[in-house]
N, CA, C and O atoms as CSV, one atom per row, in Angstrom:
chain,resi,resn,atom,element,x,y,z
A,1,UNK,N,N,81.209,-38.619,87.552
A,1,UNK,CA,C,81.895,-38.657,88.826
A,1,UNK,C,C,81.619,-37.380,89.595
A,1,UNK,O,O,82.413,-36.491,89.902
A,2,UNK,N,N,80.591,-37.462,89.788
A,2,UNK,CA,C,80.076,-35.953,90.879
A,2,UNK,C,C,80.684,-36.292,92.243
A,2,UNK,O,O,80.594,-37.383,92.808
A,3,UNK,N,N,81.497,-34.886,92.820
A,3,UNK,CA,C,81.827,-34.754,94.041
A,3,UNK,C,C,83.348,-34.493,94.119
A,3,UNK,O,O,84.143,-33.877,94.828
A,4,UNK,N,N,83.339,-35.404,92.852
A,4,UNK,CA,C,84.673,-35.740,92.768
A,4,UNK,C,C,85.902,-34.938,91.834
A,4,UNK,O,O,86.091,-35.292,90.670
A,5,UNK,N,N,86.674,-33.878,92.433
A,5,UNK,CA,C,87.060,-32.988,91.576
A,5,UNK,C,C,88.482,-33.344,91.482
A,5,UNK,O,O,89.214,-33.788,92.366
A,6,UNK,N,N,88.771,-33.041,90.124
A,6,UNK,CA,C,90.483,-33.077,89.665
A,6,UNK,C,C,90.509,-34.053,88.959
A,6,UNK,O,O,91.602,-34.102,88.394
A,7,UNK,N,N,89.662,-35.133,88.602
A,7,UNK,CA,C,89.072,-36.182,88.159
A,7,UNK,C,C,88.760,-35.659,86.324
A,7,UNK,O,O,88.072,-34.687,86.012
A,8,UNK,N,N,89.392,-36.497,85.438
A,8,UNK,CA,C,89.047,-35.834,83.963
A,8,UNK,C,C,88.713,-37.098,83.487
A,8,UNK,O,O,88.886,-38.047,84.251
A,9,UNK,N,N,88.104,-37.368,81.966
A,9,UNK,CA,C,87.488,-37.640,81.141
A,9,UNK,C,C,88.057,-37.700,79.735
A,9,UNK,O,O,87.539,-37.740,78.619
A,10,UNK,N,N,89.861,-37.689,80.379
A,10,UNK,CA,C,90.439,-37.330,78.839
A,10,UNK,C,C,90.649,-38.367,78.148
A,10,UNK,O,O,90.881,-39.333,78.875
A,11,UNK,N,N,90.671,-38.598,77.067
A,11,UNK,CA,C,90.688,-40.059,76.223
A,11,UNK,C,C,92.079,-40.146,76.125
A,11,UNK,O,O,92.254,-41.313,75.775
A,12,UNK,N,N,92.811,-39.790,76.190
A,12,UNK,CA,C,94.272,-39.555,75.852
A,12,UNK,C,C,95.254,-40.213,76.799
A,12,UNK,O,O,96.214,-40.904,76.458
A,13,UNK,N,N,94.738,-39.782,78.531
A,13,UNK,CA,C,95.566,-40.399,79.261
A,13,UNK,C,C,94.978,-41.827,79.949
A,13,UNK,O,O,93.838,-41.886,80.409
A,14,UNK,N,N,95.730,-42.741,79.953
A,14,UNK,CA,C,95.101,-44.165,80.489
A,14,UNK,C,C,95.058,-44.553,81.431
A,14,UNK,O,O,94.834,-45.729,81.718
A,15,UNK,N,N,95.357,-43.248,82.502
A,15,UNK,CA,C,94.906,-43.504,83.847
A,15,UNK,C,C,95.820,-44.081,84.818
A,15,UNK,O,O,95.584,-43.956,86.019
A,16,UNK,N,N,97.215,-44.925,84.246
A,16,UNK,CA,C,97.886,-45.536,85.244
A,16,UNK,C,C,98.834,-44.501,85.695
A,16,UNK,O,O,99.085,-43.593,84.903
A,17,UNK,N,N,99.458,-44.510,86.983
A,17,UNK,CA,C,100.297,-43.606,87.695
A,17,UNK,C,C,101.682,-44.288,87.381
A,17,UNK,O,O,101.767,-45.516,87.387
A,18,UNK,N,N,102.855,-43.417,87.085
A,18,UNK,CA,C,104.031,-43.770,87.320
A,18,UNK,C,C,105.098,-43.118,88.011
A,18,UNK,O,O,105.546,-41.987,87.819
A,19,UNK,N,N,105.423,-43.934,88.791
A,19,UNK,CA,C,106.623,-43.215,89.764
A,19,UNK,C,C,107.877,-44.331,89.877
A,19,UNK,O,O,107.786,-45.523,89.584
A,20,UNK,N,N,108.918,-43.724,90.314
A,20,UNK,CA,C,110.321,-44.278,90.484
A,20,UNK,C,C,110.203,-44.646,91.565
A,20,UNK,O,O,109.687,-43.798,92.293
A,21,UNK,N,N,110.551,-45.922,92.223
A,21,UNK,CA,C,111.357,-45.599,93.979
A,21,UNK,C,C,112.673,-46.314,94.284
A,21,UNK,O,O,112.776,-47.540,94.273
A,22,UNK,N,N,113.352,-45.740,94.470
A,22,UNK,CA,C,114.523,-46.096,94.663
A,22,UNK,C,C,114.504,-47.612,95.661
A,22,UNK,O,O,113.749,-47.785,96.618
A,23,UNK,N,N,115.643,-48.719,95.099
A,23,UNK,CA,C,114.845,-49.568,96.042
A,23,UNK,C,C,115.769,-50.045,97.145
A,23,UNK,O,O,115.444,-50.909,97.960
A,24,UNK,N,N,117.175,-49.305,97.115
A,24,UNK,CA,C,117.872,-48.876,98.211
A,24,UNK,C,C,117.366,-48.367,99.027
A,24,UNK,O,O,117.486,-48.914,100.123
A,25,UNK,N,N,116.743,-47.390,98.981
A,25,UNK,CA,C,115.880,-46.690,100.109
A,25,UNK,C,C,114.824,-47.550,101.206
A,25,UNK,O,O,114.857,-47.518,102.437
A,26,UNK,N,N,114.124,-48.126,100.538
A,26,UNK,CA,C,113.060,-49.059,100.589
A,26,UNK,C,C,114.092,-50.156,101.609
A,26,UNK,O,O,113.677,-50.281,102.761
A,27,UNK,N,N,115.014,-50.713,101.354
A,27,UNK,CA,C,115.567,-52.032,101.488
A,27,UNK,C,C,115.560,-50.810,103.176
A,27,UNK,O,O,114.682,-50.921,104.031
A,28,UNK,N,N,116.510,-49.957,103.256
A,28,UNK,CA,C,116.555,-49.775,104.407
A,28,UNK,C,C,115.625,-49.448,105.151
A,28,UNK,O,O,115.448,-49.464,106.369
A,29,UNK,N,N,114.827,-49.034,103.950
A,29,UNK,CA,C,113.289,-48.518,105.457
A,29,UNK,C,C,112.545,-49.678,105.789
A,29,UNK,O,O,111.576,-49.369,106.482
A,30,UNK,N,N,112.634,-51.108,105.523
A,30,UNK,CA,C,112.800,-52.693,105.581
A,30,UNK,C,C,113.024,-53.018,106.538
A,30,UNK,O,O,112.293,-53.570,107.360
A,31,UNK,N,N,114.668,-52.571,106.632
A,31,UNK,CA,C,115.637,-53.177,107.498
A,31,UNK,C,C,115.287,-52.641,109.244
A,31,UNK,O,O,115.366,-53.334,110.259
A,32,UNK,N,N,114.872,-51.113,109.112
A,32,UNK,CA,C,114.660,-50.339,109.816
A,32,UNK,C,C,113.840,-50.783,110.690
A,32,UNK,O,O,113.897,-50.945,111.909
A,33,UNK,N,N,112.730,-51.036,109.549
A,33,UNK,CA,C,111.403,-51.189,110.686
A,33,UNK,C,C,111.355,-53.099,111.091
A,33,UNK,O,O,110.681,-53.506,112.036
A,34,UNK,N,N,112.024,-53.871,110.365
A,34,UNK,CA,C,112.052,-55.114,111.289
A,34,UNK,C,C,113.285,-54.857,111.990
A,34,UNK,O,O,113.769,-55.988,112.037
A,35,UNK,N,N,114.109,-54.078,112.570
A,35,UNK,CA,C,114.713,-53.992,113.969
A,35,UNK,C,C,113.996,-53.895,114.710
A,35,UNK,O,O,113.993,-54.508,115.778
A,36,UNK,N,N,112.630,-52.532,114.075
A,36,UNK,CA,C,112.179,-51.671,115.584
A,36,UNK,C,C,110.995,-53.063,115.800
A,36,UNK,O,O,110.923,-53.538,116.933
A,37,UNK,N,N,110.349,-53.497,114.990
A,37,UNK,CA,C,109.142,-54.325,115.247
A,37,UNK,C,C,110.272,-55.394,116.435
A,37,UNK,O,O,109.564,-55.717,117.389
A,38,UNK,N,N,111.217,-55.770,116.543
A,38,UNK,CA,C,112.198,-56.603,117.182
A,38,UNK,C,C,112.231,-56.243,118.494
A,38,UNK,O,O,111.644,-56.840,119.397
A,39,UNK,N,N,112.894,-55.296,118.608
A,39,UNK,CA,C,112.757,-54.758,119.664
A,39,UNK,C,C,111.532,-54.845,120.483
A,39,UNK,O,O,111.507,-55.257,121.643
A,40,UNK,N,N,110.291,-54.336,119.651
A,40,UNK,CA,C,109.537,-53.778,120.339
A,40,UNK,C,C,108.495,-54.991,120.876
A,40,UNK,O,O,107.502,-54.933,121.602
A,41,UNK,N,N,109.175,-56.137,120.184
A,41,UNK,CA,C,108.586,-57.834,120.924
A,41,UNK,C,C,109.550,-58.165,122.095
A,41,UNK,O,O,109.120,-58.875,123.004
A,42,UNK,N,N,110.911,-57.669,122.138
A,42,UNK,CA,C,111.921,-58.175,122.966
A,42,UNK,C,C,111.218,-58.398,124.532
A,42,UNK,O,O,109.990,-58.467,124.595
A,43,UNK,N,N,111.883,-58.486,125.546
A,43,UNK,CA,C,111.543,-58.787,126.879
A,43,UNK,C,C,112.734,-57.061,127.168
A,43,UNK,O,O,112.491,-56.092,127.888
A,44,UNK,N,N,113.663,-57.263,126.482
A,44,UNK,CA,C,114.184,-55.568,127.261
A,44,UNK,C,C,113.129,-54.372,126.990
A,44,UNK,O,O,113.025,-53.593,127.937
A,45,UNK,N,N,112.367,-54.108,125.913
A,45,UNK,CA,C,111.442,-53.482,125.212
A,45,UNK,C,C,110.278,-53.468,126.556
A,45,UNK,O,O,110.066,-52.432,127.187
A,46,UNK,N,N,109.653,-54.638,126.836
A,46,UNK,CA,C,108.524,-54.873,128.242
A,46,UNK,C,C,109.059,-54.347,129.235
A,46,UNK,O,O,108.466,-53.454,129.840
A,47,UNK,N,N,110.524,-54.864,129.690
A,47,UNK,CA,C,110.800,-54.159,131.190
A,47,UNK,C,C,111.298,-52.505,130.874
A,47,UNK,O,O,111.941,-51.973,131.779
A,48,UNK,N,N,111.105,-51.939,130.009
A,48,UNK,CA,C,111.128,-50.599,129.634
A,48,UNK,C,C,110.459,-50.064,129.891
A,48,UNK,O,O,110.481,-49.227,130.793
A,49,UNK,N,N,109.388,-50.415,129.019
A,49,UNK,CA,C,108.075,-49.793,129.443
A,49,UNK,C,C,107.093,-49.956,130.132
A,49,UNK,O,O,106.006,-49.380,130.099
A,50,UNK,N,N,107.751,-51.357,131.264
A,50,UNK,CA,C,106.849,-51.094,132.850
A,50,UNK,C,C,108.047,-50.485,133.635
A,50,UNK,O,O,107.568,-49.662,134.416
A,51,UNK,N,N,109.121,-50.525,133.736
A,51,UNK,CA,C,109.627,-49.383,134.331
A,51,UNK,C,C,109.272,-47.427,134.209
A,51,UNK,O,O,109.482,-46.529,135.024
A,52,UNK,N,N,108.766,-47.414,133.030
A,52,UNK,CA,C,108.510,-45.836,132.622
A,52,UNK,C,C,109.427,-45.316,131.626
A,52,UNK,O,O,109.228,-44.280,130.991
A,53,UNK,N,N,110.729,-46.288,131.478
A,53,UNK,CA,C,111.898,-45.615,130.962
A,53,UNK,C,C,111.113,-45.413,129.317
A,53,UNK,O,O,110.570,-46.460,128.965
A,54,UNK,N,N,110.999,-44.425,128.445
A,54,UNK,CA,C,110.573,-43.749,126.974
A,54,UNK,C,C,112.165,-44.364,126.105
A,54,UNK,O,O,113.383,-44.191,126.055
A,55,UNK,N,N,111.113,-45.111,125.578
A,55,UNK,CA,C,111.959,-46.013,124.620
A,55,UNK,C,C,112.415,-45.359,123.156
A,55,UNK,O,O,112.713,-44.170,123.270
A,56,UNK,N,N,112.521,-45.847,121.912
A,56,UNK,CA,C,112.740,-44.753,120.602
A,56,UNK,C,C,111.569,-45.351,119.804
A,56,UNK,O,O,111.339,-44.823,118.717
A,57,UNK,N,N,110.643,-46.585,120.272
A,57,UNK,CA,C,109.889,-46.837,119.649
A,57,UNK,C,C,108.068,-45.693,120.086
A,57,UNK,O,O,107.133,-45.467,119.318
A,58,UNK,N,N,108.282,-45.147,121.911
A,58,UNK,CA,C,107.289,-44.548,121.989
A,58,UNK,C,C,107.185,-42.706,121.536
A,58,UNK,O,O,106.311,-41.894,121.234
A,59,UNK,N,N,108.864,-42.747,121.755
A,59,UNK,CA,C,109.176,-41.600,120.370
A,59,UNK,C,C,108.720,-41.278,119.377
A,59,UNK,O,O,108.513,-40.104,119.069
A,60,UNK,N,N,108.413,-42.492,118.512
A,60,UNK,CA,C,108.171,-42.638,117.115
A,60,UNK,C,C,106.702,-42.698,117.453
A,60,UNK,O,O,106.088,-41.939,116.704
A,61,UNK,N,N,105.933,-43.305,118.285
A,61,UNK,CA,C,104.372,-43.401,118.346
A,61,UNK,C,C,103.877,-41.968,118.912
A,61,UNK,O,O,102.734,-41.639,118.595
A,62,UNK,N,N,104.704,-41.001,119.798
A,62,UNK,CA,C,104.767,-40.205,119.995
A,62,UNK,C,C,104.331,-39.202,118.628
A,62,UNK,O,O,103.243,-38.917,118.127
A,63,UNK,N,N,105.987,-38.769,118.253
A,63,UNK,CA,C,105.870,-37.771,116.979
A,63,UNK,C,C,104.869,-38.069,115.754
A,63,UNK,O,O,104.462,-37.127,115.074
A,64,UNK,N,N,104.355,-39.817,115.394
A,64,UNK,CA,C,103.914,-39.782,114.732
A,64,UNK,C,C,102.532,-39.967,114.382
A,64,UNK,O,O,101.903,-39.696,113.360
A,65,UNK,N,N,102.071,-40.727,115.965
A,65,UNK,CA,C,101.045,-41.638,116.062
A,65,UNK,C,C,100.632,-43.129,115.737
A,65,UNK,O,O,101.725,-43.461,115.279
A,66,UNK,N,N,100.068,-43.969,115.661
A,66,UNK,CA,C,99.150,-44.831,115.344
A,66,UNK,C,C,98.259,-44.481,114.687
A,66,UNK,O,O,97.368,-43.694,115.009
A,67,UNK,N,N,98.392,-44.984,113.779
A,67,UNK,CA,C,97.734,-45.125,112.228
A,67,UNK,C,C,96.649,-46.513,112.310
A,67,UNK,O,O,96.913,-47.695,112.090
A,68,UNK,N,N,95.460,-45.929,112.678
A,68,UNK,CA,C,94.104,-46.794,113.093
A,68,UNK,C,C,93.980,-47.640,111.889
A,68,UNK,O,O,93.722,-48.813,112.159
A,69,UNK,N,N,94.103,-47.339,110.528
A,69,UNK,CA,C,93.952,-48.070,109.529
A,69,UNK,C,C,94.476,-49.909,109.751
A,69,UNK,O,O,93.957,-51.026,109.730
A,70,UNK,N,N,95.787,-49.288,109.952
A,70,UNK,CA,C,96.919,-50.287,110.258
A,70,UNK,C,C,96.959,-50.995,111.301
A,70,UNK,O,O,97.909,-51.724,111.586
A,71,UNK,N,N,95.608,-50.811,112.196
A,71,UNK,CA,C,95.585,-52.084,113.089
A,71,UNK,C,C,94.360,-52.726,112.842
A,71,UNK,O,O,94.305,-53.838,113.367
A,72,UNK,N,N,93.569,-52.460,112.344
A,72,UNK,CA,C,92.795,-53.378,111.494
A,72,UNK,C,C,92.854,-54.343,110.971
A,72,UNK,O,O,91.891,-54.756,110.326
């Protein structure tokens, strides 16, 4: 695996990753984002943003961007 560093060869570990996630957390970051996807189909959401009025969804595209992957 040339190039590729941090990468080992150990016989010992089997390679799978394990992590916890809480799935309370999850449920709300769920809940969260099918409000905002809601909204952001609504008809109040359109006359928002041909009026000019900065909604909490261009906030969020704002601080965070569009993630090019994800419209693919």
């Amino acid at each position: 695996m040339s190039g590729f560093k941090g990468f080992t060869n150990d016989p010992n570990k089997d390679g799978n990753v394990r992590f916890e996630i809480n799935t309370d957390e999850v449920s709300k970051l769920i809940k969260k984002y099918k409000k905002i996807k809601k909204f952001q189909k609504s008809n109040i959401a359109e006359v928002s943003k041909l009026s000019g009025i900065e909604t909490n969804v261009d906030r969020l595209i704002k601080d965070y961007g569009i993630d090019s992957e994800a419209i693919e």
